[in-house]
mmCIF file of the N, C-alpha and C atoms, coordinates in Angstrom:
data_MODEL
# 
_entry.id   MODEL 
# 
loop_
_atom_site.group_PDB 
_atom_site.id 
_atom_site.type_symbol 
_atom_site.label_atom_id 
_atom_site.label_alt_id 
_atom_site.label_comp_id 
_atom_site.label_asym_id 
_atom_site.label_entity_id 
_atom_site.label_seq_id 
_atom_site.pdbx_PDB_ins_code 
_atom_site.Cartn_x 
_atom_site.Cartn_y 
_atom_site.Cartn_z 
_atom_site.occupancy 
_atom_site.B_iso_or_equiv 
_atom_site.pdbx_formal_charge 
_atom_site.auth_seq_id 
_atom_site.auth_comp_id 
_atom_site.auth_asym_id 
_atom_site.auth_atom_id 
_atom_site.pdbx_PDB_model_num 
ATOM 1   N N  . UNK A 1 1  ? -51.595  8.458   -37.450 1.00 0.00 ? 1  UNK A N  1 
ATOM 2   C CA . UNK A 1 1  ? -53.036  8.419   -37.306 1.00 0.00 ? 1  UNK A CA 1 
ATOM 3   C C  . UNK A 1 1  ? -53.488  9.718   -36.657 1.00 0.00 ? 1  UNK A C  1 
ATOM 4   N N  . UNK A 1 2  ? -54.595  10.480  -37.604 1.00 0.00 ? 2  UNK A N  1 
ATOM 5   C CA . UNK A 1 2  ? -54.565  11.860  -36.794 1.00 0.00 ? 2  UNK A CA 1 
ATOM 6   C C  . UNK A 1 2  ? -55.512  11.501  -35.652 1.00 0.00 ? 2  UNK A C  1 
ATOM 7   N N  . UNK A 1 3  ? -55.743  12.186  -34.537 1.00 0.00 ? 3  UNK A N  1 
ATOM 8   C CA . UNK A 1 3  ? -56.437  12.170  -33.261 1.00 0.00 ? 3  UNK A CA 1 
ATOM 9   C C  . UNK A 1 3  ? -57.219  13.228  -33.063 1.00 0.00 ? 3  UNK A C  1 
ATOM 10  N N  . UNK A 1 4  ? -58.496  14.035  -33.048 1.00 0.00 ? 4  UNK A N  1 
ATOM 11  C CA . UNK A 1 4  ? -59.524  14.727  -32.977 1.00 0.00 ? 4  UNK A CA 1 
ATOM 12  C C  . UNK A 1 4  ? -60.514  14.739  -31.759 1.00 0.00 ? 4  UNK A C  1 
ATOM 13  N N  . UNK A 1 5  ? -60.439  15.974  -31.036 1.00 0.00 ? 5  UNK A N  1 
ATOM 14  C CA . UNK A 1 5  ? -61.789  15.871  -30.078 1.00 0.00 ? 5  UNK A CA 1 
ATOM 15  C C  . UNK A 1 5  ? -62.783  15.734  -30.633 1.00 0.00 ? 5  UNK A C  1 
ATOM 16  N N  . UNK A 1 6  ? -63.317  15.557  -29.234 1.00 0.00 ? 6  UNK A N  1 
ATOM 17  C CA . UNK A 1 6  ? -65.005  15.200  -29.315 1.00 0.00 ? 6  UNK A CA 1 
ATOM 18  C C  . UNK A 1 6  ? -65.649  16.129  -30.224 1.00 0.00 ? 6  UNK A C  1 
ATOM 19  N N  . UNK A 1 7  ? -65.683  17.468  -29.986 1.00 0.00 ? 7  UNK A N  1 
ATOM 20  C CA . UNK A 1 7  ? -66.023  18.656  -30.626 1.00 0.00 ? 7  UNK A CA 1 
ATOM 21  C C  . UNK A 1 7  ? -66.144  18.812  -31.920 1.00 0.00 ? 7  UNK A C  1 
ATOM 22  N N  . UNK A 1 8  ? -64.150  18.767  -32.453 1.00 0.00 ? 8  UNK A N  1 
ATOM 23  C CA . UNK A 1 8  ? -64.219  18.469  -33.829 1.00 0.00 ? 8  UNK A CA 1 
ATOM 24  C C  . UNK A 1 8  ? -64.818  17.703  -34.466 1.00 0.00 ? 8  UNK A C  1 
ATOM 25  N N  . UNK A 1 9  ? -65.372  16.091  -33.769 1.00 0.00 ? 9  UNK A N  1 
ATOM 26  C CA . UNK A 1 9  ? -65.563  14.976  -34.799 1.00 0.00 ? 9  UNK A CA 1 
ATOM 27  C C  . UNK A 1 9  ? -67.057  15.508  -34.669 1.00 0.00 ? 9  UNK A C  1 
ATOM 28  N N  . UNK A 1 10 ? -67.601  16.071  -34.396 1.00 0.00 ? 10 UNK A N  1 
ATOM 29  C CA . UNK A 1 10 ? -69.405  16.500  -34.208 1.00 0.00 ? 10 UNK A CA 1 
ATOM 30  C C  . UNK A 1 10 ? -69.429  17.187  -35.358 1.00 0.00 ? 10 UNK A C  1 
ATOM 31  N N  . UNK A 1 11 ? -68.481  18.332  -35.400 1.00 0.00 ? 11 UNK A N  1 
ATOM 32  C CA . UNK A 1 11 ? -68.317  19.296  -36.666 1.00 0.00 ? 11 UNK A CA 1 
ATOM 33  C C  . UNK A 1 11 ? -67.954  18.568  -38.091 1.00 0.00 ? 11 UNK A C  1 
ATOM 34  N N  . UNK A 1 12 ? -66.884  17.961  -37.767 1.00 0.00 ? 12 UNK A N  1 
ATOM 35  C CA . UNK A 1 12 ? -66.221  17.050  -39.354 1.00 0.00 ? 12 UNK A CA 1 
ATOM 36  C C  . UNK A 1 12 ? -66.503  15.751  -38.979 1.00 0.00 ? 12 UNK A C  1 
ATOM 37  N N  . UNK A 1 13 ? -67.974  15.360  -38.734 1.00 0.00 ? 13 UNK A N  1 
ATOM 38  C CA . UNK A 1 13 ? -67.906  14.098  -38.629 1.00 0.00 ? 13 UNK A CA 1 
ATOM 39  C C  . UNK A 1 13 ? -67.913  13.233  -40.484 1.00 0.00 ? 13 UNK A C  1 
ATOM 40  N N  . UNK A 1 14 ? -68.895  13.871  -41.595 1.00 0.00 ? 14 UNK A N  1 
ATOM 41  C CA . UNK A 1 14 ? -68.766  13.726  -43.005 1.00 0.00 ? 14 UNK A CA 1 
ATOM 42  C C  . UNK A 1 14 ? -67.463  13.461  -43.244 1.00 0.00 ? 14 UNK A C  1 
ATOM 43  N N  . UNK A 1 15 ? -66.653  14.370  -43.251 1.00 0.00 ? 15 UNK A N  1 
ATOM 44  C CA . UNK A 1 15 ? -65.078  14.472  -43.850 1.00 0.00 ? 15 UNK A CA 1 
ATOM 45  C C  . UNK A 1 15 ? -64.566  13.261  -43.035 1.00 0.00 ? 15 UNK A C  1 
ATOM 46  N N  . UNK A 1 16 ? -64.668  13.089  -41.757 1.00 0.00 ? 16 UNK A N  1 
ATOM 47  C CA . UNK A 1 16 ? -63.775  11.801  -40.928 1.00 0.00 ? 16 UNK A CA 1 
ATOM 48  C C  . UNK A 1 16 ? -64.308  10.857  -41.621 1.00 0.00 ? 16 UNK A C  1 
ATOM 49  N N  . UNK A 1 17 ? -65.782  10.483  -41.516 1.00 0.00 ? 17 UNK A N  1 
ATOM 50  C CA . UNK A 1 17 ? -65.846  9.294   -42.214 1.00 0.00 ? 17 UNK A CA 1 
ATOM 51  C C  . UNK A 1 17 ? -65.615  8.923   -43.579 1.00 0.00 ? 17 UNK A C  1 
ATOM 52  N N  . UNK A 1 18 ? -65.214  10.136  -44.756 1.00 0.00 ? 18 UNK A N  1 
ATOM 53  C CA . UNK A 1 18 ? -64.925  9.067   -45.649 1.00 0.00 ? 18 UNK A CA 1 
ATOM 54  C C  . UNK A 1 18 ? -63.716  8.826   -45.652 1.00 0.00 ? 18 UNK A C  1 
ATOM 55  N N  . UNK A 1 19 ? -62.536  9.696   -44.782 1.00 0.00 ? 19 UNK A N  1 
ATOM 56  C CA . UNK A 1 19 ? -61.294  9.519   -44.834 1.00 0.00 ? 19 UNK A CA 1 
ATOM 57  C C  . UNK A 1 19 ? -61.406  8.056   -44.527 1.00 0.00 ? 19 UNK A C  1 
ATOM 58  N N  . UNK A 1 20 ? -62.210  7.564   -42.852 1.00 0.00 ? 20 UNK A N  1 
ATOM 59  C CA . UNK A 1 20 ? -62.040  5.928   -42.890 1.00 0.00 ? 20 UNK A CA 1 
ATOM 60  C C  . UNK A 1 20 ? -62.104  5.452   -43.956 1.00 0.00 ? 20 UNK A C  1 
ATOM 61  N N  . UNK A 1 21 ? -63.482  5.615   -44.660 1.00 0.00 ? 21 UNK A N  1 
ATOM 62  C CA . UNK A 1 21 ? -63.265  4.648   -45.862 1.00 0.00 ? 21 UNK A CA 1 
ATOM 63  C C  . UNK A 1 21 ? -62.300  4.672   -46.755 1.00 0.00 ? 21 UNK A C  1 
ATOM 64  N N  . UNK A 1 22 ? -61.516  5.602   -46.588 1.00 0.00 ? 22 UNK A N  1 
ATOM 65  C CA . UNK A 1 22 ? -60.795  5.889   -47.722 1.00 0.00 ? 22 UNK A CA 1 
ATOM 66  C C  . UNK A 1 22 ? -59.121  4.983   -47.128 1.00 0.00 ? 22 UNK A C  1 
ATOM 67  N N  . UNK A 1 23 ? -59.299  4.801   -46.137 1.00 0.00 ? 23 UNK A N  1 
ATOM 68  C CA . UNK A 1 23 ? -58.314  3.659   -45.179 1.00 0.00 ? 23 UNK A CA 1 
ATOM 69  C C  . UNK A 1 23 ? -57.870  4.513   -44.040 1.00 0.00 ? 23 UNK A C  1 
ATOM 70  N N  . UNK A 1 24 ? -58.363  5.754   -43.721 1.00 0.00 ? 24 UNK A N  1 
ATOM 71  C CA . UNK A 1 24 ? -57.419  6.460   -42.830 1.00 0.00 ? 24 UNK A CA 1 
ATOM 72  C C  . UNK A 1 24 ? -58.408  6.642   -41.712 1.00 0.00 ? 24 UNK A C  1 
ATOM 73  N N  . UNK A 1 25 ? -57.752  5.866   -40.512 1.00 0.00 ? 25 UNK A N  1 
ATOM 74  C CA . UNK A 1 25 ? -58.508  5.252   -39.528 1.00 0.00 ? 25 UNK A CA 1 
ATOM 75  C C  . UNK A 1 25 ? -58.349  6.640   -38.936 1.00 0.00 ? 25 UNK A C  1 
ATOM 76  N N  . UNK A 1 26 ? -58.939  6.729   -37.471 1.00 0.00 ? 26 UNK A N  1 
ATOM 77  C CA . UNK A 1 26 ? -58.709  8.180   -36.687 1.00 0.00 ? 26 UNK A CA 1 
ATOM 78  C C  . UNK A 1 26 ? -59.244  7.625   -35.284 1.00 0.00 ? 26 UNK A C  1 
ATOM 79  N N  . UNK A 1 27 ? -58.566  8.635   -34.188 1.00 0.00 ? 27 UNK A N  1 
ATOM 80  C CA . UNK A 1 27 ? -58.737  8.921   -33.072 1.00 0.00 ? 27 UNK A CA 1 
ATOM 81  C C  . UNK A 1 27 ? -59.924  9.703   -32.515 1.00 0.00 ? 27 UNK A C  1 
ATOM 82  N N  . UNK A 1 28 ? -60.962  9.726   -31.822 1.00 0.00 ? 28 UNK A N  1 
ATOM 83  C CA . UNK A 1 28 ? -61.545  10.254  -30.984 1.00 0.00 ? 28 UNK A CA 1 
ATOM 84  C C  . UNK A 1 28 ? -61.348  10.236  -29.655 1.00 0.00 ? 28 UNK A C  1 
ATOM 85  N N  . UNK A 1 29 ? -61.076  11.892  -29.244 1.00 0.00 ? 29 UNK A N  1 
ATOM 86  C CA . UNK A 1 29 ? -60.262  11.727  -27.793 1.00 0.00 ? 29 UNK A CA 1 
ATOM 87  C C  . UNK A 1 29 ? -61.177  13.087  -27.024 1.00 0.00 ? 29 UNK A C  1 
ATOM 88  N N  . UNK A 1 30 ? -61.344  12.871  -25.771 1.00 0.00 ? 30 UNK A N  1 
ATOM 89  C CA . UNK A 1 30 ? -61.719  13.513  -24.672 1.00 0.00 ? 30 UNK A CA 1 
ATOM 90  C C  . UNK A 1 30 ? -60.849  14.223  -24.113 1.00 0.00 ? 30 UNK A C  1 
ATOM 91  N N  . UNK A 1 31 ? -60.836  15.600  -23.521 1.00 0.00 ? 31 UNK A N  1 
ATOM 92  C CA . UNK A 1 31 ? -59.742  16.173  -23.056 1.00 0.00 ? 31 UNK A CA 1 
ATOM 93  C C  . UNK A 1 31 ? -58.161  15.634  -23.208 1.00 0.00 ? 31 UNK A C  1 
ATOM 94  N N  . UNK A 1 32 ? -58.164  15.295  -24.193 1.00 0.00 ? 32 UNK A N  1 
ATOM 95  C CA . UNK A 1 32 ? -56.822  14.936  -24.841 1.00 0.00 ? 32 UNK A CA 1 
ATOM 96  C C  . UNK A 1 32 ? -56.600  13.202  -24.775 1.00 0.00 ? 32 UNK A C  1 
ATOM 97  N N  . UNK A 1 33 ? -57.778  12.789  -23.910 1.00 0.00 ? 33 UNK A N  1 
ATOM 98  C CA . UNK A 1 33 ? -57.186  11.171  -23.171 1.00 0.00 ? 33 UNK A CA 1 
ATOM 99  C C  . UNK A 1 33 ? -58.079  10.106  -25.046 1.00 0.00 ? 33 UNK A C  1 
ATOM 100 N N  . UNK A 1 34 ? -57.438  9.496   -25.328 1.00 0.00 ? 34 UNK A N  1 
ATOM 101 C CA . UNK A 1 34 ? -57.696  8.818   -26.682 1.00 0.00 ? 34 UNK A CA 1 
ATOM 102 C C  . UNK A 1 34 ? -59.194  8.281   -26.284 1.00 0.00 ? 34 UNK A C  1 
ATOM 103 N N  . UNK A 1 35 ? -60.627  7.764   -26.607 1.00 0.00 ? 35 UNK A N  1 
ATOM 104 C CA . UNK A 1 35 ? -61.881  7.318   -26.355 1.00 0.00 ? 35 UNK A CA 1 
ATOM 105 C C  . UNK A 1 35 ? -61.751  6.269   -27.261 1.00 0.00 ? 35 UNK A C  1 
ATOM 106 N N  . UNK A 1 36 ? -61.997  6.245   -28.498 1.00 0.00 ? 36 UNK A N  1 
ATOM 107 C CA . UNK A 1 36 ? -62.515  5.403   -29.516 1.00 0.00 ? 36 UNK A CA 1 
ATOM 108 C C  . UNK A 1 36 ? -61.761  5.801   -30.754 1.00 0.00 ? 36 UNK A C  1 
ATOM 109 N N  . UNK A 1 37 ? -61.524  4.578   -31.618 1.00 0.00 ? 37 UNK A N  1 
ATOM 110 C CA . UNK A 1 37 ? -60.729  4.354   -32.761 1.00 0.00 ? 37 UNK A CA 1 
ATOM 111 C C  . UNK A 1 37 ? -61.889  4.460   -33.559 1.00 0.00 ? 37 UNK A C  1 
ATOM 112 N N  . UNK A 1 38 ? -61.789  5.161   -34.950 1.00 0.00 ? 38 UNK A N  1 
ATOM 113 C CA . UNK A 1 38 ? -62.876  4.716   -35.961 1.00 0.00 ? 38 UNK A CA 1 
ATOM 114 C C  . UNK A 1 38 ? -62.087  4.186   -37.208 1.00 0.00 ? 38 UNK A C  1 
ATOM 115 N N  . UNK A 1 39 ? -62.681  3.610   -37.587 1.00 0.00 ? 39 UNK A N  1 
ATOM 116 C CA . UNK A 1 39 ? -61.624  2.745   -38.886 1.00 0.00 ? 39 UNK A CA 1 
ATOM 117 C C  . UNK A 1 39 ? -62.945  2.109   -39.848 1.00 0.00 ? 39 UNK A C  1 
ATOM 118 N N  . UNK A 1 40 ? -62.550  1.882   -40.920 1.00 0.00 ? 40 UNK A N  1 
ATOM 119 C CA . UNK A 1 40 ? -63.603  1.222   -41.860 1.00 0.00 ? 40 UNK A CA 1 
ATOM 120 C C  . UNK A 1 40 ? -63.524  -0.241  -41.387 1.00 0.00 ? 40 UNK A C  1 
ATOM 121 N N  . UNK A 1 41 ? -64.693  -0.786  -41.928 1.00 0.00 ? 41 UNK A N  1 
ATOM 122 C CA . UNK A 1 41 ? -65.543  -2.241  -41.736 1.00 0.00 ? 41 UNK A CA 1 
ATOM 123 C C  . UNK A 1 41 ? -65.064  -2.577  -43.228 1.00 0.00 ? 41 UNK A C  1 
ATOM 124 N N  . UNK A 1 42 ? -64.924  -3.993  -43.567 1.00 0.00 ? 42 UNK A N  1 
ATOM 125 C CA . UNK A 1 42 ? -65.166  -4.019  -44.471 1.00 0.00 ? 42 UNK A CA 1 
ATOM 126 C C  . UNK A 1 42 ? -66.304  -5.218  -44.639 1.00 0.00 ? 42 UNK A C  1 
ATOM 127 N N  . UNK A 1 43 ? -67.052  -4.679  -45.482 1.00 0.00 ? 43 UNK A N  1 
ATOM 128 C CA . UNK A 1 43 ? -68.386  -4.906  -46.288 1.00 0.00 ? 43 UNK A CA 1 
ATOM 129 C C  . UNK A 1 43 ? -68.346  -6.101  -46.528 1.00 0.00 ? 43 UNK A C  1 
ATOM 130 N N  . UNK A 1 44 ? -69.500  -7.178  -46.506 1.00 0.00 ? 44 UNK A N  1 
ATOM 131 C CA . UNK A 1 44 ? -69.638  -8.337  -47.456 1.00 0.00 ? 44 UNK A CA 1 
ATOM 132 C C  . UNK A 1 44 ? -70.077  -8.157  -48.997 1.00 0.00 ? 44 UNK A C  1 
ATOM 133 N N  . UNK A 1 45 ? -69.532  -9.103  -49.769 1.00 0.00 ? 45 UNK A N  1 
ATOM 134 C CA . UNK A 1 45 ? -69.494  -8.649  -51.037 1.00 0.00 ? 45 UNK A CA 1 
ATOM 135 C C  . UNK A 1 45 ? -70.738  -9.479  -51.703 1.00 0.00 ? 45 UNK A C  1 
ATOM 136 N N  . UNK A 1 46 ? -71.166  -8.249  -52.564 1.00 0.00 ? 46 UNK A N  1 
ATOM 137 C CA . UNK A 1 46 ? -72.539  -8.561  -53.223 1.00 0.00 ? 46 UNK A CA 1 
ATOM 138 C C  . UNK A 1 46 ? -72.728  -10.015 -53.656 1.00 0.00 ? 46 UNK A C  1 
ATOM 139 N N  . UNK A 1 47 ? -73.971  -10.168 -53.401 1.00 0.00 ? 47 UNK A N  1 
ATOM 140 C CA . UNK A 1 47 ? -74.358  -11.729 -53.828 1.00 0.00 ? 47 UNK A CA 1 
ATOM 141 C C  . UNK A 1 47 ? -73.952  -12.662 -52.879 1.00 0.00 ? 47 UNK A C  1 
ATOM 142 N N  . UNK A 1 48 ? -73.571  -12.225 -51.864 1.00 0.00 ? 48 UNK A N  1 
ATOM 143 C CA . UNK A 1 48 ? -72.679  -12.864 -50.508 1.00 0.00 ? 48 UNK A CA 1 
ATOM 144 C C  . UNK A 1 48 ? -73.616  -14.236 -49.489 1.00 0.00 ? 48 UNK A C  1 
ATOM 145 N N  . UNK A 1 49 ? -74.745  -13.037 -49.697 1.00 0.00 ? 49 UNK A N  1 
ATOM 146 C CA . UNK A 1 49 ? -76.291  -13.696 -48.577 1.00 0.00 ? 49 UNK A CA 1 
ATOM 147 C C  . UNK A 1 49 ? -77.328  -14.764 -49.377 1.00 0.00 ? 49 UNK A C  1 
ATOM 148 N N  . UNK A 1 50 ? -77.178  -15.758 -48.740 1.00 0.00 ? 50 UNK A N  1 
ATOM 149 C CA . UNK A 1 50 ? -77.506  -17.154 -48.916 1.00 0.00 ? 50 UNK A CA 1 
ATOM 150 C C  . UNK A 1 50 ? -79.364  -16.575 -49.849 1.00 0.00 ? 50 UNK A C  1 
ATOM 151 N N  . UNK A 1 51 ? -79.736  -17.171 -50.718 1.00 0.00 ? 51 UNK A N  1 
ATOM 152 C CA . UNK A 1 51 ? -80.969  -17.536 -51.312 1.00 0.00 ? 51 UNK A CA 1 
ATOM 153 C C  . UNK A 1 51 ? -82.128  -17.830 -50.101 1.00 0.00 ? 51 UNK A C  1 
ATOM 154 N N  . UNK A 1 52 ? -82.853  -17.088 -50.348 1.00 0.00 ? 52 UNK A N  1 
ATOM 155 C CA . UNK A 1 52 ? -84.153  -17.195 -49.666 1.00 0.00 ? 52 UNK A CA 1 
ATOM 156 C C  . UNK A 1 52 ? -85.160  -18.174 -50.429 1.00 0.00 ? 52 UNK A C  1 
ATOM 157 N N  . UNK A 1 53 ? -85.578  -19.033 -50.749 1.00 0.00 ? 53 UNK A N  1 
ATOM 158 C CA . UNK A 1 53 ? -86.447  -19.852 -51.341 1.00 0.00 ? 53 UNK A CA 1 
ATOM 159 C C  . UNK A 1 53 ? -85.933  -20.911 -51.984 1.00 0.00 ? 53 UNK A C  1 
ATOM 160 N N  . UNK A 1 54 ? -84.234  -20.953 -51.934 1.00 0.00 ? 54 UNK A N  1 
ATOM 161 C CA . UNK A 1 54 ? -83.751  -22.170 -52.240 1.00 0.00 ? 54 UNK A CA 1 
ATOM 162 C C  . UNK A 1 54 ? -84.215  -23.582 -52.763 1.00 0.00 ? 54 UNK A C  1 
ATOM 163 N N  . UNK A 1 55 ? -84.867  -23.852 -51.580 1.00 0.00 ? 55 UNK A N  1 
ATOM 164 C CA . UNK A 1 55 ? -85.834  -25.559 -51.617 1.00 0.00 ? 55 UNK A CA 1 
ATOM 165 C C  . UNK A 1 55 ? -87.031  -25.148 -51.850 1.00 0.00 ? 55 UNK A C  1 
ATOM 166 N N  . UNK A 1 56 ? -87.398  -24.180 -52.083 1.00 0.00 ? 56 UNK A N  1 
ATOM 167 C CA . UNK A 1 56 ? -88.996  -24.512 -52.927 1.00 0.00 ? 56 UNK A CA 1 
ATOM 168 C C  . UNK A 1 56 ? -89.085  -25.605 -53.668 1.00 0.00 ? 56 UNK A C  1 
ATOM 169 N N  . UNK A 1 57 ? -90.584  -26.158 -52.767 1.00 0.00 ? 57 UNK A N  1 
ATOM 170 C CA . UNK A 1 57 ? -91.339  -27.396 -53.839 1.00 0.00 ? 57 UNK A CA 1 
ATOM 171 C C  . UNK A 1 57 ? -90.300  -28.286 -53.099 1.00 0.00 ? 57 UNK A C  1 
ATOM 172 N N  . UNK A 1 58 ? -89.454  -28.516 -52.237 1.00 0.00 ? 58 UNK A N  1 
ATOM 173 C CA . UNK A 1 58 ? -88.677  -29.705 -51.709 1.00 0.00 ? 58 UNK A CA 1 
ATOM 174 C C  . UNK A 1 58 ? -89.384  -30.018 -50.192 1.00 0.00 ? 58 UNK A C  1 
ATOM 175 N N  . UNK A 1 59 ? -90.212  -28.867 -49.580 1.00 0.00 ? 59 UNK A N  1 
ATOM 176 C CA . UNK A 1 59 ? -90.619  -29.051 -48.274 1.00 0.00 ? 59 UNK A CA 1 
ATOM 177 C C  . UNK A 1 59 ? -91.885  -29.187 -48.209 1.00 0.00 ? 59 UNK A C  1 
ATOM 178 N N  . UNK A 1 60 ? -92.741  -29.508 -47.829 1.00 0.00 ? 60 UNK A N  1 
ATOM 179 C CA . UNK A 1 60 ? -94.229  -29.037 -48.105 1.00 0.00 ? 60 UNK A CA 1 
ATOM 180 C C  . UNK A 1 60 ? -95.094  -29.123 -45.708 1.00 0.00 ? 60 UNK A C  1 
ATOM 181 N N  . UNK A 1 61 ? -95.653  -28.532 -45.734 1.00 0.00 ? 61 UNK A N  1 
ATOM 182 C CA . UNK A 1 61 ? -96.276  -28.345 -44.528 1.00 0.00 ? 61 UNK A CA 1 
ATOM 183 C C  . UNK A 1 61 ? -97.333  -29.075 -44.535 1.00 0.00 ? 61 UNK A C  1 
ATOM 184 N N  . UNK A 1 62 ? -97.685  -30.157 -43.510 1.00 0.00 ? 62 UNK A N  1 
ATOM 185 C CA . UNK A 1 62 ? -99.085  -30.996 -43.433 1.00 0.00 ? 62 UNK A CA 1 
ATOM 186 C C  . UNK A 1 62 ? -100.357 -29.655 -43.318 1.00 0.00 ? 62 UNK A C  1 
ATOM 187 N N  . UNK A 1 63 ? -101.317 -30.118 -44.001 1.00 0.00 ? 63 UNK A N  1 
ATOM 188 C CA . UNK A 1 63 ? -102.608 -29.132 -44.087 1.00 0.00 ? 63 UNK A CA 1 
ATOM 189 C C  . UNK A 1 63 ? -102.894 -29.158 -42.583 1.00 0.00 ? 63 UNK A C  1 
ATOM 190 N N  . UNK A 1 64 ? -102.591 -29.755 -41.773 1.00 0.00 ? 64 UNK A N  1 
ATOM 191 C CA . UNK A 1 64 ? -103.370 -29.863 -40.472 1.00 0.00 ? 64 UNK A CA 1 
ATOM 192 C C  . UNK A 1 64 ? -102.448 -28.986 -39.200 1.00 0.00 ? 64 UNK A C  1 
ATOM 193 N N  . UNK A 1 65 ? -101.454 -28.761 -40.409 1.00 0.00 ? 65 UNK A N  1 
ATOM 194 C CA . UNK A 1 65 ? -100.068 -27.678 -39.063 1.00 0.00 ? 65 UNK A CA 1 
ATOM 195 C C  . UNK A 1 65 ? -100.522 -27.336 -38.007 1.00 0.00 ? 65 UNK A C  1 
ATOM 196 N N  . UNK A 1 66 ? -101.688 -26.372 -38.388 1.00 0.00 ? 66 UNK A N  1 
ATOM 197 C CA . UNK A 1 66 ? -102.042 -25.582 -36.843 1.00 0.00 ? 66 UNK A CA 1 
ATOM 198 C C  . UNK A 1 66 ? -102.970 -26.754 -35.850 1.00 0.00 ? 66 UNK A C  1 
ATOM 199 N N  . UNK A 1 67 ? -103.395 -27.456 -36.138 1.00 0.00 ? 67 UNK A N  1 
ATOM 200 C CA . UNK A 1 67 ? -104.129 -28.550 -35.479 1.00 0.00 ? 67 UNK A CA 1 
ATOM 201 C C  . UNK A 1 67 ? -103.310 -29.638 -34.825 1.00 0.00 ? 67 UNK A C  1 
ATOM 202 N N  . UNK A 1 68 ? -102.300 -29.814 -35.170 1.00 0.00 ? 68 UNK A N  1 
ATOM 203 C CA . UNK A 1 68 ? -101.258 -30.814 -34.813 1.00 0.00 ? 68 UNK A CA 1 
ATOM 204 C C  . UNK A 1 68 ? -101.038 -30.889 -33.049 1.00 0.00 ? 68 UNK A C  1 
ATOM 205 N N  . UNK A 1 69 ? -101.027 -31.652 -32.446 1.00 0.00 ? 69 UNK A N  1 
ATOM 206 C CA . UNK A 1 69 ? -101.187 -31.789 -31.056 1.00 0.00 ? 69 UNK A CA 1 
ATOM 207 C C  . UNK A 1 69 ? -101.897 -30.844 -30.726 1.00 0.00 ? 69 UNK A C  1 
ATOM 208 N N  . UNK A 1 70 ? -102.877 -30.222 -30.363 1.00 0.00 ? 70 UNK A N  1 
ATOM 209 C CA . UNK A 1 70 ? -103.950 -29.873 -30.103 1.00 0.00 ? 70 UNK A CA 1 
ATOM 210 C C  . UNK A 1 70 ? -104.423 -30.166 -28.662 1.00 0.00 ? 70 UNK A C  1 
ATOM 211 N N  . UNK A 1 71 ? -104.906 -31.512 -28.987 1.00 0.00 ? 71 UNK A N  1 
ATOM 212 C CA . UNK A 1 71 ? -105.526 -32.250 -27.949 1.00 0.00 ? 71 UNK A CA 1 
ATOM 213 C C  . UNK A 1 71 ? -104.400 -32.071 -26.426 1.00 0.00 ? 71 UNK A C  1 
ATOM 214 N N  . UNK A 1 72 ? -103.279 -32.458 -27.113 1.00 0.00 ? 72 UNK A N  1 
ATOM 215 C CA . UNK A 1 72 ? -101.801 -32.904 -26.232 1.00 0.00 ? 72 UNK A CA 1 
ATOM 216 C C  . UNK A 1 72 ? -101.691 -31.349 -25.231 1.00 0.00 ? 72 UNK A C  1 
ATOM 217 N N  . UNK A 1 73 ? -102.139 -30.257 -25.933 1.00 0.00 ? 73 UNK A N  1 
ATOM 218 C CA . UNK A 1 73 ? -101.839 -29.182 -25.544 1.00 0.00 ? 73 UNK A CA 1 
ATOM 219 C C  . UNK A 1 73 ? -102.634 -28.207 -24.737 1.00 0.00 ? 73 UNK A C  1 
ATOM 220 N N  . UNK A 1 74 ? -103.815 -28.611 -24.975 1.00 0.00 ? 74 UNK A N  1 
ATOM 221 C CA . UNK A 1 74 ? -105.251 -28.059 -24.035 1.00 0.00 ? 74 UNK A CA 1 
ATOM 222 C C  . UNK A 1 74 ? -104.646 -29.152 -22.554 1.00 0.00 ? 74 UNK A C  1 
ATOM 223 N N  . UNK A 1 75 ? -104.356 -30.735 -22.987 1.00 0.00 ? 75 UNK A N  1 
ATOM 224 C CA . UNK A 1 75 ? -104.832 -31.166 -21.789 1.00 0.00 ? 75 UNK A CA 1 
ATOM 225 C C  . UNK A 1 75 ? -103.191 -30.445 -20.704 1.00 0.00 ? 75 UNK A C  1 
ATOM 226 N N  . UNK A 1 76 ? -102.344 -30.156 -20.852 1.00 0.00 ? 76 UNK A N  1 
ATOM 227 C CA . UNK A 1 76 ? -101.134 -29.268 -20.831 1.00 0.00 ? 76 UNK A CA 1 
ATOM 228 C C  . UNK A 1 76 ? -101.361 -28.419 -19.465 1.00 0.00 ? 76 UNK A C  1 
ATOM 229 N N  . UNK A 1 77 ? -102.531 -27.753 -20.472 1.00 0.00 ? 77 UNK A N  1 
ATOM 230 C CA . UNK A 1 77 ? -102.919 -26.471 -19.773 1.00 0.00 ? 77 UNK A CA 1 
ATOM 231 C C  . UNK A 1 77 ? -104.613 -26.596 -18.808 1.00 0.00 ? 77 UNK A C  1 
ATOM 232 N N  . UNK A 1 78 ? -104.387 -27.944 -18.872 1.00 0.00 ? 78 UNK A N  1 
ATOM 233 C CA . UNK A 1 78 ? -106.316 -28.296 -18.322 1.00 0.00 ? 78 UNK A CA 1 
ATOM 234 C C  . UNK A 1 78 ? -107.312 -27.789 -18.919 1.00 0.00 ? 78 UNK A C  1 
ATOM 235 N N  . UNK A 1 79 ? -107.700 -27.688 -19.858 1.00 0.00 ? 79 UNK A N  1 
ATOM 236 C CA . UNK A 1 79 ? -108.818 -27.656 -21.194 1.00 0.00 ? 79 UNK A CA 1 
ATOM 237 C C  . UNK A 1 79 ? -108.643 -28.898 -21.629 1.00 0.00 ? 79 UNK A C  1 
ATOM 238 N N  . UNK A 1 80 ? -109.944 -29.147 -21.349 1.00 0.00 ? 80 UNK A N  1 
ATOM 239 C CA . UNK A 1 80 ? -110.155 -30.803 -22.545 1.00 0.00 ? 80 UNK A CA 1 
ATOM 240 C C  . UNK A 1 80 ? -111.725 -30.352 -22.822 1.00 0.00 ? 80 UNK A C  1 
# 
C-alpha cells in the first residue's frame, strides 16, 4: 500500500483518487507518522432507493388536517 504526505496528496490528489477506485487504497501521512487511510466506498447499486409515491391513492389526508385539535391547542397555550 503506497503511503504519501500531506503535500503530495494536495498535488496528486486526482491521480490518488482514481487509483482508490481503481482498488488501490493509500496512506496519508504527516511527517512520516500514517493520518488517514483512503480506500474506495462501494456505491449502492442503481435502482437501489425505495419508490417515492408508492401508495398513491392508498392514503388520503382529512380536508380539515390543519384544523384538527385546534381548540385542544390554543387552550395548551391559554388562547381560547
Amino acid at each position: 500500500m503506497q503511503t504519501v504526505n500531506i503535500h503530495e496528496a494536495k498535488t496528486q490528489l486526482s491521480k490518488l483518487i482514481e487509483q482508490a477506485v481503481q482498488g488501490e487504497s493509500f496512506i496519508i501521512a504527516k511527517a512520516g507518522k500514517p493520518m488517514v487511510k483512503v480506500t474506495k466506498i462501494d456505491a449502492p447499486e442503481a435502482g437501489s432507493k425505495k419508490r417515492l409515491g408508492f401508495m398513491t391513492g392508498q392514503i388520503s389526508t382529512p380536508k380539515d388536517f390543519d384544523e384538527m385539535g385546534k381548540a385542544e391547542i390554543a387552550k395548551l397555550f391559554g388562547v381560547e
